[in-house]
N, C-alpha and C positions, 0 to 999 in steps of 0.2 A: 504494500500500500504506500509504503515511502515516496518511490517513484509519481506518481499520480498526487500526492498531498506537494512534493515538491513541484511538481509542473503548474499545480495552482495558486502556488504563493507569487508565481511569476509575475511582472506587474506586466500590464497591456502596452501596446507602444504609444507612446505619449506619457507613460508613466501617469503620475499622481497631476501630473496639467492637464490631462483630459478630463477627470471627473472634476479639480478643481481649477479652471482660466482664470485669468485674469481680468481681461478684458471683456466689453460687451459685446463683440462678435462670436468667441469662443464660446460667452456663457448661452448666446443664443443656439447656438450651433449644438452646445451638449443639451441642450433641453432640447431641441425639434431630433437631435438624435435617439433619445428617449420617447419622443411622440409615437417615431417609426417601427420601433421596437414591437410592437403592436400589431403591426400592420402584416400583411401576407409575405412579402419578399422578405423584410426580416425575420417572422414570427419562425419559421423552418429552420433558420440559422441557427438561432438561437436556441430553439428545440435541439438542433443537433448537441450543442456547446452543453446542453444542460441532461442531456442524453449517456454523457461519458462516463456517468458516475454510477450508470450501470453496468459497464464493462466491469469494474469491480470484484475479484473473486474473493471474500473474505473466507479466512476458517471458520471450521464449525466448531463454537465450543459449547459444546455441552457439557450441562451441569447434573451434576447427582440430583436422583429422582429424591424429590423432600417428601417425606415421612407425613 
């Protein structure tokens, strides 16, 4: 699981200036990016990106049957 928790600590490109701009071009830009998130051509994207975290093989642990 290491592998997989490390590839999502990764930050996106634009780093921490894309969620957070500066400016009021950028902050418009990360909000109408957020509108589209929504919408059909992103909405599959995004399903996919959110998809991966059932690739996932965890162990089984099983616990002793409780009395």
């Amino acid at each position: 699981m290491r592998p997989y928790v490390t590839k999502a600590q990764e930050l996106p490109p634009g780093g921490v200036r894309g969620y957070a701009p500066r400016g009021a071009p950028g902050i418009r830009l990360r909000a109408a990016s957020i509108r589209w998130m929504n919408r059909p051509p992103m909405r599959g994207l995004l399903a996919a990106q959110f998809a991966k975290a059932g690739d996932i093989e965890l162990p089984d642990y099983r616990h002793p049957a409780r009395a």
